[in-house]
Biopython code that builds the backbone (N, CA, C, O; Angstrom):
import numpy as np
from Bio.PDB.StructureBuilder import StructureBuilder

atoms = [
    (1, "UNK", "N", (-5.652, 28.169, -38.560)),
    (1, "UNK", "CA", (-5.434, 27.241, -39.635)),
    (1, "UNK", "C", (-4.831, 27.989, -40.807)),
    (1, "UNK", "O", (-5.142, 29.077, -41.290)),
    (2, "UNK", "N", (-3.767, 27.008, -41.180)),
    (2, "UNK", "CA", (-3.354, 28.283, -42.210)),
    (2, "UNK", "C", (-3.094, 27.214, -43.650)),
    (2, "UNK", "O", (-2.293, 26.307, -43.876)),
    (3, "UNK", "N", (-4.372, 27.940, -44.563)),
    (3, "UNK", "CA", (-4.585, 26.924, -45.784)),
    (3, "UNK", "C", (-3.198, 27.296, -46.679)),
    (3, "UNK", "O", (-2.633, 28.374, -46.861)),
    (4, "UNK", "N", (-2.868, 25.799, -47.203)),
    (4, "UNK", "CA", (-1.552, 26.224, -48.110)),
    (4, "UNK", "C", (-2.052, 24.989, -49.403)),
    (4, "UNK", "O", (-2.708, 23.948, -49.368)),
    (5, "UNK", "N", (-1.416, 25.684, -50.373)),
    (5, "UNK", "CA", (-1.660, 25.345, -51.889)),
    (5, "UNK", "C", (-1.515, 23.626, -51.874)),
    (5, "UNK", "O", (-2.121, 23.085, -52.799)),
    (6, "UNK", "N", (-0.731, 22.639, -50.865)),
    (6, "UNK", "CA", (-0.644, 21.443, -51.020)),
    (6, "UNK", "C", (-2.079, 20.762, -50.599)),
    (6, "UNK", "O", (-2.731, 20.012, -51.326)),
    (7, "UNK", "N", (-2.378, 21.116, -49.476)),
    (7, "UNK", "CA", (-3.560, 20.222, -48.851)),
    (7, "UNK", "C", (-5.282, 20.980, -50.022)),
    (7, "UNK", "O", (-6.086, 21.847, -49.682)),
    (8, "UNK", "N", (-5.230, 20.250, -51.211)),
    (8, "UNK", "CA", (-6.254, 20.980, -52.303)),
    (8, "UNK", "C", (-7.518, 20.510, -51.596)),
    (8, "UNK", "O", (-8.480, 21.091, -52.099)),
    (9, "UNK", "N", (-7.959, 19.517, -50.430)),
    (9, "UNK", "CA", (-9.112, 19.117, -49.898)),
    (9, "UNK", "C", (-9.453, 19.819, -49.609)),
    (9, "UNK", "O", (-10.268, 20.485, -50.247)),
    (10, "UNK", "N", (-8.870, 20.201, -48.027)),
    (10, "UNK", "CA", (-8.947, 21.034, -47.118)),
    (10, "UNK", "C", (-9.176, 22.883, -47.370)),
    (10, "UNK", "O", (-9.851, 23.661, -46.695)),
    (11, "UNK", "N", (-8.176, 23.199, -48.816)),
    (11, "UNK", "CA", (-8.396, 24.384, -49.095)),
    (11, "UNK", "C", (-9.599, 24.789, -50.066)),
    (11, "UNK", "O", (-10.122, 25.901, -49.984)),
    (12, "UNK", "N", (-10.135, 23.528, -51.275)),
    (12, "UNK", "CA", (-11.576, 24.083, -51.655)),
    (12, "UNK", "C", (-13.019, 23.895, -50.271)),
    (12, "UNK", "O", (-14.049, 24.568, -50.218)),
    (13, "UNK", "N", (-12.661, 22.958, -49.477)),
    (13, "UNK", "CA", (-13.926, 23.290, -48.420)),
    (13, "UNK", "C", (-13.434, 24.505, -47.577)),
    (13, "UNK", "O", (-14.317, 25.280, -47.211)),
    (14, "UNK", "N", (-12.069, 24.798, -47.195)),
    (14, "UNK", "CA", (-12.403, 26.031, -46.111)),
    (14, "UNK", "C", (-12.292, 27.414, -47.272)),
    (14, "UNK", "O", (-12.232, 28.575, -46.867)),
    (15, "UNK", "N", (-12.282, 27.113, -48.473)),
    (15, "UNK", "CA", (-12.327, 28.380, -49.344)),
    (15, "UNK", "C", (-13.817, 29.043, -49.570)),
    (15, "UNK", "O", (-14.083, 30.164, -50.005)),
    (16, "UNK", "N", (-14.630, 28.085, -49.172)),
    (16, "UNK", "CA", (-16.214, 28.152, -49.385)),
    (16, "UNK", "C", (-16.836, 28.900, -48.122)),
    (16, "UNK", "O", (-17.964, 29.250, -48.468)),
    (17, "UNK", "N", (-16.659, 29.189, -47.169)),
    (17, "UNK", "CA", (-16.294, 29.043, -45.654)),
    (17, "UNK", "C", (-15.983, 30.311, -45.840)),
    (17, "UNK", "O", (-16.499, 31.162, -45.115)),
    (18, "UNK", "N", (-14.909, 30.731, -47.041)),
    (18, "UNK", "CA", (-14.332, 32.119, -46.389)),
    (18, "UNK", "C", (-15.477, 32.740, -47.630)),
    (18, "UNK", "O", (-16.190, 33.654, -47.217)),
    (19, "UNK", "N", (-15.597, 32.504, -48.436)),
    (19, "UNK", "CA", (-16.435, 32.876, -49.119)),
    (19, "UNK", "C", (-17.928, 33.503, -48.601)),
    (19, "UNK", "O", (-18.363, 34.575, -49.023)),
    (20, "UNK", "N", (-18.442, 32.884, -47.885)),
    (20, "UNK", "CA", (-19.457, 33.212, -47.353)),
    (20, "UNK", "C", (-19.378, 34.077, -46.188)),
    (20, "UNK", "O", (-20.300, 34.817, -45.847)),
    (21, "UNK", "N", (-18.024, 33.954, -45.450)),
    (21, "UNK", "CA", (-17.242, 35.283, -44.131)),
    (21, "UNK", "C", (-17.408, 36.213, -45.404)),
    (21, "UNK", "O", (-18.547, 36.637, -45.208)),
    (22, "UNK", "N", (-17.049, 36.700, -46.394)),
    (22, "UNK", "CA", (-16.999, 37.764, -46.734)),
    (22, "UNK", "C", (-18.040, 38.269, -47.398)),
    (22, "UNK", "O", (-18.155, 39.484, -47.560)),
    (23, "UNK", "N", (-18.980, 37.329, -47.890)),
    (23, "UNK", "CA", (-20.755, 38.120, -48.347)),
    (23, "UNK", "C", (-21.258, 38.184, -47.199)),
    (23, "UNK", "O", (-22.144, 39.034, -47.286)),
    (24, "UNK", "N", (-21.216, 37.738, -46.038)),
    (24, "UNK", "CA", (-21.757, 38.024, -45.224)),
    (24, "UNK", "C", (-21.186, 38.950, -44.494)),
    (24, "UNK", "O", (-22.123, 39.276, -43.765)),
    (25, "UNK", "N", (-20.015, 39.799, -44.094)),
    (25, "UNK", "CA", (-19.805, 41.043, -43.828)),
    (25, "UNK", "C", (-19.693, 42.498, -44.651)),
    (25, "UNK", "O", (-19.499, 43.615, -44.173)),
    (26, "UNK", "N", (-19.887, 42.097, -46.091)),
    (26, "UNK", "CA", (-19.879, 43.029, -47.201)),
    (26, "UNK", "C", (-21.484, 43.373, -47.076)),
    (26, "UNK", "O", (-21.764, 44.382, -47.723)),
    (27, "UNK", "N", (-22.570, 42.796, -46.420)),
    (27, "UNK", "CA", (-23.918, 42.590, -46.256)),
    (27, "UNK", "C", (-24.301, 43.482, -45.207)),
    (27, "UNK", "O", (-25.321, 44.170, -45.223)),
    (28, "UNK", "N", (-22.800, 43.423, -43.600)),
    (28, "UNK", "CA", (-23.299, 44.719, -43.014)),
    (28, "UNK", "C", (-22.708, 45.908, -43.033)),
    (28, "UNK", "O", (-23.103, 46.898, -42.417)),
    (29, "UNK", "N", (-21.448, 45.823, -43.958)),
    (29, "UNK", "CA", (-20.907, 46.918, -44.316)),
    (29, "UNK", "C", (-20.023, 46.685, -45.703)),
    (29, "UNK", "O", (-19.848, 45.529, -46.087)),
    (30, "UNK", "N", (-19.386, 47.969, -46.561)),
    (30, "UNK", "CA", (-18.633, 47.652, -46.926)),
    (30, "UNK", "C", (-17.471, 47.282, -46.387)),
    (30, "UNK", "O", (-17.008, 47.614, -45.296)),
    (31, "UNK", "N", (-16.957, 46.478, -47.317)),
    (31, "UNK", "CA", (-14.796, 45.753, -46.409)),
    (31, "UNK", "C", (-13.984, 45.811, -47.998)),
    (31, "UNK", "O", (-14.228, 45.939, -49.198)),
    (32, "UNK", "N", (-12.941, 45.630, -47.100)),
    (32, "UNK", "CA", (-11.703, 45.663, -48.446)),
    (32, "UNK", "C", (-10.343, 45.188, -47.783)),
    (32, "UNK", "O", (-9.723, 45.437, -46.749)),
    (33, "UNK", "N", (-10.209, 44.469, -48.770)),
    (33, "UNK", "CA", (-9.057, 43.504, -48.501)),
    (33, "UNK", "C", (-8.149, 43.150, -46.951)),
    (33, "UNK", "O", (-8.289, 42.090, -46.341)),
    (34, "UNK", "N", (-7.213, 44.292, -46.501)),
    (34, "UNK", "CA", (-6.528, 43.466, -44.975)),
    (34, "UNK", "C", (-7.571, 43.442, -44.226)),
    (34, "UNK", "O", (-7.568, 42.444, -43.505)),
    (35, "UNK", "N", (-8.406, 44.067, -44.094)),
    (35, "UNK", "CA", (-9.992, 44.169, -42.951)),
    (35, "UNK", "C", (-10.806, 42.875, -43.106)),
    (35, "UNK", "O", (-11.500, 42.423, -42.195)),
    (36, "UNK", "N", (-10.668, 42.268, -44.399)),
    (36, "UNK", "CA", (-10.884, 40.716, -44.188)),
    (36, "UNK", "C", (-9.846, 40.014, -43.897)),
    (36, "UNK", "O", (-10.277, 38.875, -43.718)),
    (37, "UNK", "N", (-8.624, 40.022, -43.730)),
    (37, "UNK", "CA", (-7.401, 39.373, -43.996)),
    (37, "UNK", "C", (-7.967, 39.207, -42.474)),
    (37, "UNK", "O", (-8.500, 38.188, -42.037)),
    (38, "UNK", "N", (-7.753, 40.352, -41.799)),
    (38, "UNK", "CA", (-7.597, 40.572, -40.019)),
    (38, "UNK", "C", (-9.013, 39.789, -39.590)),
    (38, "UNK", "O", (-8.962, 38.929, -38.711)),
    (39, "UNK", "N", (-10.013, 40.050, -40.106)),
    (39, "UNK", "CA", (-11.521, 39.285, -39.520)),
    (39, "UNK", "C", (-11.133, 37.284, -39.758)),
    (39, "UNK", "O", (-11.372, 36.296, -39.064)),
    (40, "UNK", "N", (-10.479, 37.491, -41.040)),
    (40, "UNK", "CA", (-10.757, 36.193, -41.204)),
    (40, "UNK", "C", (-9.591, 35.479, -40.326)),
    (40, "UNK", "O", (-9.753, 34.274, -40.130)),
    (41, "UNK", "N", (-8.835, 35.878, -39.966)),
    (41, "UNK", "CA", (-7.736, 35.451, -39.232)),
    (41, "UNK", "C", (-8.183, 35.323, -37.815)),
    (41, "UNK", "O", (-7.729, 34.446, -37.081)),
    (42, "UNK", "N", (-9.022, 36.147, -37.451)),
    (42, "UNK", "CA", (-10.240, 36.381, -35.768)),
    (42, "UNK", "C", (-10.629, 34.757, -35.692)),
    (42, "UNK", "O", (-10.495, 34.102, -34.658)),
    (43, "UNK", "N", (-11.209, 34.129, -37.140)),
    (43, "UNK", "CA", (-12.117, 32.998, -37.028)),
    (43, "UNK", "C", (-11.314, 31.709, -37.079)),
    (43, "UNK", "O", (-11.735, 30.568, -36.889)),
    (44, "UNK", "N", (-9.596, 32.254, -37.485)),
    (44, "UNK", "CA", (-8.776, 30.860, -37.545)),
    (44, "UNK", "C", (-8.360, 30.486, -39.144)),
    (44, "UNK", "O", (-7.828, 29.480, -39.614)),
    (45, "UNK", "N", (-8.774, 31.577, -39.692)),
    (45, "UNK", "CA", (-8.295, 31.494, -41.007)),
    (45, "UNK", "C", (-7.204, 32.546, -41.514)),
    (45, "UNK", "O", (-7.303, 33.769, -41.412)),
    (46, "UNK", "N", (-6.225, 31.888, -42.037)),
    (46, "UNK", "CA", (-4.815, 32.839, -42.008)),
    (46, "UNK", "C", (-4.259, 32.729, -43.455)),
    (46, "UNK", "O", (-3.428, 31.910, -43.846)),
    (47, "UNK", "N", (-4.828, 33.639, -44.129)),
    (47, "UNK", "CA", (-4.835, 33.971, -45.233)),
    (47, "UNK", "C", (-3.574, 35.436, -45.903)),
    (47, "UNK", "O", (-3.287, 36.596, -45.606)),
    (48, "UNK", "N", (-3.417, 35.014, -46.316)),
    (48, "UNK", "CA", (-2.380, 35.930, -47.291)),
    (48, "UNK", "C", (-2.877, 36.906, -48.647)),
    (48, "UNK", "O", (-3.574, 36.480, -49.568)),
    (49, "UNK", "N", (-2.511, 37.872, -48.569)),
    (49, "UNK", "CA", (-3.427, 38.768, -49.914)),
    (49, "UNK", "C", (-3.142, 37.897, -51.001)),
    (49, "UNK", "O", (-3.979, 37.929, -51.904)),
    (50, "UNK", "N", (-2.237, 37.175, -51.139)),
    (50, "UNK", "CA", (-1.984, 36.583, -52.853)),
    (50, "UNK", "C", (-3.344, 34.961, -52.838)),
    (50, "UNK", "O", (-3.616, 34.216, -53.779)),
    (51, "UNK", "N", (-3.913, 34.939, -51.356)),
    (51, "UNK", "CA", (-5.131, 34.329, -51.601)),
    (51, "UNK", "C", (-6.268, 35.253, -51.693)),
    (51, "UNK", "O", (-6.987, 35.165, -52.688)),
    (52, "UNK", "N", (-6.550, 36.203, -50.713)),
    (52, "UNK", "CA", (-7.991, 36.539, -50.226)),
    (52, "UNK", "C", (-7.907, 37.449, -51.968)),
    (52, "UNK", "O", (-8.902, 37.260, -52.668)),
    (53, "UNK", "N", (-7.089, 38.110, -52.410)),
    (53, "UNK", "CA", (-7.630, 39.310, -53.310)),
    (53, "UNK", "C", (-8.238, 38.336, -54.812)),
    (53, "UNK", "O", (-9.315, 38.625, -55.335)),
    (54, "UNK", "N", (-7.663, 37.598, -55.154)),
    (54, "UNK", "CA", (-8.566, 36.701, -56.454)),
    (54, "UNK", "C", (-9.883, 36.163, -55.637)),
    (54, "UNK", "O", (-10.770, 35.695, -56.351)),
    (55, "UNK", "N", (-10.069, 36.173, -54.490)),
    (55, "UNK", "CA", (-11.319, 35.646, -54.314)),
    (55, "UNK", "C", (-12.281, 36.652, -54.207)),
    (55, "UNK", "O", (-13.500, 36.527, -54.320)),
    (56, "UNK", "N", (-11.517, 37.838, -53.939)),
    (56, "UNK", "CA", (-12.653, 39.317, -53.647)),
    (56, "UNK", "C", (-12.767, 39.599, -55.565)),
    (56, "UNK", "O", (-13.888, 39.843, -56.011)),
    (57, "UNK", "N", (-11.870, 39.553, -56.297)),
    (57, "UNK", "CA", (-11.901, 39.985, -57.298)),
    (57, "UNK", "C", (-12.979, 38.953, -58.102)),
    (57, "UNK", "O", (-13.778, 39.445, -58.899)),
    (58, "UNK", "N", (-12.954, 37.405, -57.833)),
    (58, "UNK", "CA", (-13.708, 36.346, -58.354)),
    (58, "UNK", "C", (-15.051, 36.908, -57.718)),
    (58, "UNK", "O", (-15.944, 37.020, -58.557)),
    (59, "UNK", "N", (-15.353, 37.235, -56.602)),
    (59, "UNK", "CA", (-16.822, 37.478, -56.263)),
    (59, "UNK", "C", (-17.347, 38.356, -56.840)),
    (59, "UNK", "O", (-18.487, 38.096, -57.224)),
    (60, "UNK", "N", (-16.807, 39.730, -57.158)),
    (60, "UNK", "CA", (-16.741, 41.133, -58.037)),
    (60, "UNK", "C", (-17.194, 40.444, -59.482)),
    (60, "UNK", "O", (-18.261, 40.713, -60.034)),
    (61, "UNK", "N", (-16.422, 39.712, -59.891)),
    (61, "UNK", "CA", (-16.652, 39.163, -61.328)),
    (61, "UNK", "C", (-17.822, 38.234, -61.467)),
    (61, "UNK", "O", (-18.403, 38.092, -62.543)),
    (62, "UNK", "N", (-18.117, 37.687, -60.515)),
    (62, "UNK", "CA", (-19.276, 36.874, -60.590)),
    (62, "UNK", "C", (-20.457, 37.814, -60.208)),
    (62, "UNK", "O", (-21.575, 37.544, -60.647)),
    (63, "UNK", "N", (-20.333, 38.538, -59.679)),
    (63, "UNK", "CA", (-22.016, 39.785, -59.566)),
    (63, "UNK", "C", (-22.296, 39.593, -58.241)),
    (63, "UNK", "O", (-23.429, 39.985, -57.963)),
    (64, "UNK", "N", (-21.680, 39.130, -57.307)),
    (64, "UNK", "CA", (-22.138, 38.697, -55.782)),
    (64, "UNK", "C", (-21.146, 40.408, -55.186)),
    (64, "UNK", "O", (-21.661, 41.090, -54.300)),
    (65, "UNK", "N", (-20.547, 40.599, -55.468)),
    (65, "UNK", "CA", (-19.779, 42.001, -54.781)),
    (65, "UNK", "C", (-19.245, 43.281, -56.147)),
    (65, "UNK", "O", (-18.549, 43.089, -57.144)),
    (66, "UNK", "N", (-20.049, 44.813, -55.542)),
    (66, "UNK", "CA", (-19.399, 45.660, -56.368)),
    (66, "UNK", "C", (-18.476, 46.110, -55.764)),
    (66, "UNK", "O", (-18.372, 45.695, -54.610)),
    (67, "UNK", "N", (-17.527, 47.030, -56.203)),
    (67, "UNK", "CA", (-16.409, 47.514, -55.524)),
    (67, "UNK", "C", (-15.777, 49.302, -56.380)),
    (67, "UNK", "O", (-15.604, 49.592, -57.563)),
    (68, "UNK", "N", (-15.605, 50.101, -55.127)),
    (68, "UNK", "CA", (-15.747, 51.445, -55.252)),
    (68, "UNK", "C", (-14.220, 51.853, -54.644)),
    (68, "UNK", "O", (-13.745, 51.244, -53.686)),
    (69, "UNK", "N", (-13.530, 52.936, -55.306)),
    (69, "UNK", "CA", (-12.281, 52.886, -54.518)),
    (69, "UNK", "C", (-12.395, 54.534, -54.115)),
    (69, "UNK", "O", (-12.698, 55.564, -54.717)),
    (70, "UNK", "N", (-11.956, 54.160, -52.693)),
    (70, "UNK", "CA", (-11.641, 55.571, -51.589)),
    (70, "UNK", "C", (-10.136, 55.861, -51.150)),
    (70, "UNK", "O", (-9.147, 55.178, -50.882)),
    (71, "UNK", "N", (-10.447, 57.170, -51.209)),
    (71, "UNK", "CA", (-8.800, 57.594, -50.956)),
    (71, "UNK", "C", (-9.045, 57.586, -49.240)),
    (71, "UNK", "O", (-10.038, 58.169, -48.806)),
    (72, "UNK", "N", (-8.097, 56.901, -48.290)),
    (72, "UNK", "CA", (-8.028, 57.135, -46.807)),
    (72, "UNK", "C", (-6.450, 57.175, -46.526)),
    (72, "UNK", "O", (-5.590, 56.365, -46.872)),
    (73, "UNK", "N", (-6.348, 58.193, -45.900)),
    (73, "UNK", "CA", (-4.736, 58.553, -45.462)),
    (73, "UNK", "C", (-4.019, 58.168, -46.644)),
    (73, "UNK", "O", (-3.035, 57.432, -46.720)),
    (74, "UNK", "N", (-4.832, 58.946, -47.839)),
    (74, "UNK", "CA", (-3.775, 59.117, -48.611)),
    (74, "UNK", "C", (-3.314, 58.229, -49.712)),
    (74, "UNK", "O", (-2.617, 58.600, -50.656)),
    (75, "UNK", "N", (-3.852, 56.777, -49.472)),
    (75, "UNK", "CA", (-3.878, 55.561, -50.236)),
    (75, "UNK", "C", (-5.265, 55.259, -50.507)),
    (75, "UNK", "O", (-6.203, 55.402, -49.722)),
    (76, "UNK", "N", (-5.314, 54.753, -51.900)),
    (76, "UNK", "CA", (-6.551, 54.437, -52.694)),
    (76, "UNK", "C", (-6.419, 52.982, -52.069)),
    (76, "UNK", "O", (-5.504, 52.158, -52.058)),
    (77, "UNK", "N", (-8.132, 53.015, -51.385)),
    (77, "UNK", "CA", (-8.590, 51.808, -51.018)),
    (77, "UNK", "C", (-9.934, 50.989, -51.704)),
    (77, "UNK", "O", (-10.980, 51.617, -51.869)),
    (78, "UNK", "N", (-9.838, 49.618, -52.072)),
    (78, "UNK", "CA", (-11.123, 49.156, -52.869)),
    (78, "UNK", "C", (-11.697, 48.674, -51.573)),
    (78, "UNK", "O", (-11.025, 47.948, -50.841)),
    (79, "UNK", "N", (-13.221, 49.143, -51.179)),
    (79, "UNK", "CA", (-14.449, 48.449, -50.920)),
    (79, "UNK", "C", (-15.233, 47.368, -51.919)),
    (79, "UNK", "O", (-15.578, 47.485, -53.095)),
    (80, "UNK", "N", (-15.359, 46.394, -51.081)),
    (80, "UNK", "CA", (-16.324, 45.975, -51.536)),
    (80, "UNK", "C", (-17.850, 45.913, -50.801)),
    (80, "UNK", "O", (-18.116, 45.786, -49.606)),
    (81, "UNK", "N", (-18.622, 46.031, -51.801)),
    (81, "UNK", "CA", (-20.111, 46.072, -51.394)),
    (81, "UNK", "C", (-21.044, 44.811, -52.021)),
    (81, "UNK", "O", (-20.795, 44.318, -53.121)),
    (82, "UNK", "N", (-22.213, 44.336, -51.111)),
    (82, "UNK", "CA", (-22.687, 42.998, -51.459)),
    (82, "UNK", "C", (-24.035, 43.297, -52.474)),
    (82, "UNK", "O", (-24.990, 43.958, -52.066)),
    (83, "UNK", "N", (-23.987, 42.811, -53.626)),
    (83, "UNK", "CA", (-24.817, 43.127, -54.310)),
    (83, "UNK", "C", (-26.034, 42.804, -54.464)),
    (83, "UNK", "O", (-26.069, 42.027, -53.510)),
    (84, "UNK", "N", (-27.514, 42.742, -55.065)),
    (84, "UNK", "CA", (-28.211, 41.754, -54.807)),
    (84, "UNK", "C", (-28.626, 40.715, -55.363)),
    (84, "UNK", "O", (-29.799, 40.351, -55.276)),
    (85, "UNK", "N", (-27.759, 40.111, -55.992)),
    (85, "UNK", "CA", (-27.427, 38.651, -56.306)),
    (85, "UNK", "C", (-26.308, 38.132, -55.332)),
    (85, "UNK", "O", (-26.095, 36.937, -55.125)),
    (86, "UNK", "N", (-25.695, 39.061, -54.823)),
    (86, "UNK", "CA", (-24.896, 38.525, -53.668)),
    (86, "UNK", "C", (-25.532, 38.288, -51.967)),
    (86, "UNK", "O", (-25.270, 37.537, -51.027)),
    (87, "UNK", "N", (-26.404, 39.298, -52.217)),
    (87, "UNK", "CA", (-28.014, 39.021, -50.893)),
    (87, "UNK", "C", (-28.457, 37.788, -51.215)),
    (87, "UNK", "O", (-28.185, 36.868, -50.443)),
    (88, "UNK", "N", (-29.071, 37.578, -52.174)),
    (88, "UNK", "CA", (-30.027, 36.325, -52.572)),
    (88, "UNK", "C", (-29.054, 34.531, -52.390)),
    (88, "UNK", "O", (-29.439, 33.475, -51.887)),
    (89, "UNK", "N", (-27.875, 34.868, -52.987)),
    (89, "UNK", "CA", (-27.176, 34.014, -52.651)),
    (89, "UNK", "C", (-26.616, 33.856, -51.112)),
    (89, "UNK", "O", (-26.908, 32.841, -50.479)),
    (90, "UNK", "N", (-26.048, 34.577, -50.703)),
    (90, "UNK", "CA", (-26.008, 34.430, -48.997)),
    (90, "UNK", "C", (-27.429, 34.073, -48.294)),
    (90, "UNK", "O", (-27.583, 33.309, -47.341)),
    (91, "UNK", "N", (-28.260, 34.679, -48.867)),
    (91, "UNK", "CA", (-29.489, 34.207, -47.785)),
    (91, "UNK", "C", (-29.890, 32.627, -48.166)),
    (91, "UNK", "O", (-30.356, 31.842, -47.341)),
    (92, "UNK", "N", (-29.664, 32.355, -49.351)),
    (92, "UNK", "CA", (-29.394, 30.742, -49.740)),
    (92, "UNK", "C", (-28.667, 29.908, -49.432)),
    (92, "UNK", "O", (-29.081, 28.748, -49.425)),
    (93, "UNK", "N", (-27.182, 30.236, -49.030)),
    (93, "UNK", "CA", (-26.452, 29.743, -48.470)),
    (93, "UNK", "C", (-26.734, 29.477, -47.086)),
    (93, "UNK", "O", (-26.674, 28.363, -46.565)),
    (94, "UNK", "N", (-27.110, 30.777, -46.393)),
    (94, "UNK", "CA", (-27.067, 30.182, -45.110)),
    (94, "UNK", "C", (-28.699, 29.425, -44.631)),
    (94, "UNK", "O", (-28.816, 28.633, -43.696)),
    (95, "UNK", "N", (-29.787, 29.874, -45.476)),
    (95, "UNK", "CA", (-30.297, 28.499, -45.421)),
    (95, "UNK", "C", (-29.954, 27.227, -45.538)),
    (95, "UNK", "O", (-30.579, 26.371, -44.912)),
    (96, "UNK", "N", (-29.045, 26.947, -46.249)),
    (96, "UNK", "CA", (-28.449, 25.173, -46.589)),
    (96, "UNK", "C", (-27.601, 24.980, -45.443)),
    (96, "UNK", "O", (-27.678, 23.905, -44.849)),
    (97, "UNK", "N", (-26.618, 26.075, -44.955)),
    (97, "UNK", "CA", (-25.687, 25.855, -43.802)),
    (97, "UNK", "C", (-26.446, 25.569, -42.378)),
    (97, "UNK", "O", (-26.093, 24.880, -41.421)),
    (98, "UNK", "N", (-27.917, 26.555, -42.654)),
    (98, "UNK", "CA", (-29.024, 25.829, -41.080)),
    (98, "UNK", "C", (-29.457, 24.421, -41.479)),
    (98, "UNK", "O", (-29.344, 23.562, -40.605)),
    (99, "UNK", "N", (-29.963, 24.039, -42.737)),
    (99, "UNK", "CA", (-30.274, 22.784, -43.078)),
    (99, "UNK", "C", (-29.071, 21.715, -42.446)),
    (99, "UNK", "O", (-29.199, 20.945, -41.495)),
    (100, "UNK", "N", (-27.872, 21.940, -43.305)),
    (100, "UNK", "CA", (-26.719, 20.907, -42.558)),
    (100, "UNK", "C", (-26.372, 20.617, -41.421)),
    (100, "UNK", "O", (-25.954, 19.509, -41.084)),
    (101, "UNK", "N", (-26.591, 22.189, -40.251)),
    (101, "UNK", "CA", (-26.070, 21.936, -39.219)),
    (101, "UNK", "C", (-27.566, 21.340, -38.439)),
    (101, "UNK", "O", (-27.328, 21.450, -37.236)),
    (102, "UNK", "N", (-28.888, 20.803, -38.596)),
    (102, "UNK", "CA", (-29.539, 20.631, -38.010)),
    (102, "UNK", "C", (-29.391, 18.961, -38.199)),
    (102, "UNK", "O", (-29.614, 18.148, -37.302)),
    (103, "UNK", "N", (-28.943, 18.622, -39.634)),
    (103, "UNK", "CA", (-28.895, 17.377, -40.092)),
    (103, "UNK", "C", (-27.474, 16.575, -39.061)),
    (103, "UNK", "O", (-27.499, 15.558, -38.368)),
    (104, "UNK", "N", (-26.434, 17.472, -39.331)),
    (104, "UNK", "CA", (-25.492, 17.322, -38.238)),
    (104, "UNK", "C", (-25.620, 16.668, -36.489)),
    (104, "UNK", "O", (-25.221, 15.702, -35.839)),
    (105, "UNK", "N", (-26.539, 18.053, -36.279)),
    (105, "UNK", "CA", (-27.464, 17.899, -34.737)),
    (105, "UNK", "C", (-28.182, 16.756, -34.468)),
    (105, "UNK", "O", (-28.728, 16.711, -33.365)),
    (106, "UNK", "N", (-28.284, 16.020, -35.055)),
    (106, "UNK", "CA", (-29.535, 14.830, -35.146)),
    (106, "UNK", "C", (-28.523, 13.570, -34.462)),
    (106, "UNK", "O", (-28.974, 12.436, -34.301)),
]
sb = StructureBuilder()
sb.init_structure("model")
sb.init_model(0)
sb.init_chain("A")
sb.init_seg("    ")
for serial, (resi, resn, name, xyz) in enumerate(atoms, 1):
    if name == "N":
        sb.init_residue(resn, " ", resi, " ")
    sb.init_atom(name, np.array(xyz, "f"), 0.0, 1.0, " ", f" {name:<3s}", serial, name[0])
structure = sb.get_structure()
């Protein structure tokens, strides 16, 4: 699926979606930017850096992800790491996401 700036429905619900793909893998490791580009693209989401990086930078700014930069082959790379207001909120989230999908199931 590849979200584009016209369909604004479709892109604030699957933006929420990716939101939570990325506290929830910053949770078992650090990630940084194409390493979500490539995961999130695994799940059907085909994202472009001029989307995913304001949303890594919006999570950073909101206190849900810190971020540390490493030099690898030579190029400075930003990690991000899940903070713990970014724990507390994912583990909230995906309580409501078991709530929905059971409500769903019914």
């Amino acid at each position: 699926m590849t979200i584009t700036k016209n369909d604004k429905i479709t892109r604030n619900f699957f933006l929420g979606f990716i939101r939570l793909h990325i506290l929830y893998h910053a949770s078992v490791e650090p990630v940084f930017g194409l390493e979500m580009i490539r995961e999130l693209d695994r799940h059907g989401y085909r994202l472009s850096p001029g989307t995913l990086y304001p949303i890594l930078h919006g999570l950073e700014r909101d206190g849900f992800l810190w971020a540390n930069k490493k030099t690898v082959n030579g190029k400075v790379r930003k990690y991000y790491n899940l903070t713990e207001t970014g724990r507390q909120a994912l583990a909230e989230a995906m309580n409501r996401v078991r709530i929905l999908m059971n409500e769903l199931n019914e």
